[in-house]
Every structure is written in C-alpha cells, then in structure tokens.
C-alpha positions, 0 to 999 in steps of 0.5 A, spaced: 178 046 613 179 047 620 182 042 624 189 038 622 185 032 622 182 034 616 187 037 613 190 030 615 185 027 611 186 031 605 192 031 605 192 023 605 187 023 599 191 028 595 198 023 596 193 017 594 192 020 587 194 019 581 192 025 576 195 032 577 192 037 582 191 042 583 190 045 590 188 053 593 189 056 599 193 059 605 200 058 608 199 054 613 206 051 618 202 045 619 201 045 610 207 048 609 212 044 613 209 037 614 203 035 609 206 038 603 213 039 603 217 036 597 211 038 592 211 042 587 207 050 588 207 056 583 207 063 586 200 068 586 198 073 581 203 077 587 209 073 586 207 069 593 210 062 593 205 057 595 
C-alpha cells in the first residue's frame, strides 16, 4: 500500500469492522502513531513489537 490515502482508507474500514482482524505489515510512523494507536498488537517470531 503506497500512499497515506490508502492506508487512510484501510484504516477506516478495519475501525468499521465488527469481527476480529488481523493485520500484517511493517512499522510505519504514519500506522503506528496515528492510524492504529490504542489497538492491540502481538510481537513477531523475533520478539518485534508490532
């Protein structure tokens, strides 16, 4: 996903949902920070917080 407007979207969609997801990917400060702040994430097989 390569512009903020789609993760935007993503973002809006998954909040909307009403079962359990579950979401892969990178750090990203925009993610991080602002879209998904206050949910709950689990650490990789590498002990990585995401």
């Amino acid at each position: 996903m390569g512009s903020d407007v789609a993760h935007r979207g993503l973002a809006q969609a998954l909040r909307a949902c009403r079962a359990t997801v579950v979401l892969s990917g990178y750090g990203n400060p925009l993610c991080d920070e602002e879209l998904y702040r206050g949910m709950t994430g689990h650490a990789d097989a590498f002990g990585r917080f995401r």
